[in-house]
C-alpha positions, 0 to 999 in steps of 0.5 A: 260493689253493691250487694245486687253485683255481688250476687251476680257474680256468685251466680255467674260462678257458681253457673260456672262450676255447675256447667263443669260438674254437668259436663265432667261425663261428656268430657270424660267420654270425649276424652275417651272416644278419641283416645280409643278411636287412636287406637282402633285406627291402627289396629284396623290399618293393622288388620287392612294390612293383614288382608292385602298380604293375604291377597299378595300385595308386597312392600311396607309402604304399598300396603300402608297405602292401600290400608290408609286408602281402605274406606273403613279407614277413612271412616275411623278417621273422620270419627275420629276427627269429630271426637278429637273436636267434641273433646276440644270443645268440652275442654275449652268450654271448661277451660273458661269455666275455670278462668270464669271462677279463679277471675271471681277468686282473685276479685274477691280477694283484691276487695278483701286487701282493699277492705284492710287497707281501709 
């Protein structure tokens, strides 16, 4: 291998872990947002269910319905979703980050046996 493709691949590698210490914040946040939006969406269709029973509806499952149907559910939902979709997205691009550096690992010590051998 020449010492130009050498380079390279120390470039491409080191972009790689640059690309997941430059994104460890977003990732952490995304991770974040989603899990808190989890929980926000159960207090909130805890708290829609408190207001119907204080308007009179009854039965567990009505009242899962009509929280469930409530537009500020809706709302956390769909946020959710983009959260649940910023993370994967962050985590699979980290993801190949990661086998971008451990393919350059094993490269390279594939060339360091084939050096003993000779």
């Amino acid at each position: 291998m020449s010492d130009i493709e050498n380079i390279e691949r120390e470039k491409d590698v080191s972009n790689a872990a640059n690309f997941i210490r430059d994104n460890a914040r977003k990732f952490a946040v995304a991770k974040a947002e989603s899990i808190y939006l989890e929980h926000y969406r159960t207090a909130l269709r805890g708290d829609l269910i408190k207001e119907l029973i204080k308007s009179g509806i009854k039965g567990a499952e009505t009242l899962k319905a009509y929280a469930e149907a409530d537009e500020k559910y809706k709302t956390v939902l769909r946020g959710w979703r983009e959260a649940i979709a910023d993370y994967e997205e962050l985590r699979l691009l980290v993801k190949a980050a990661e086998l971008k550096i451990e393919l350059f690992r094993t490269k390279a010590s594939t060339q360091r046996a084939e050096m003993n051998l000779r």
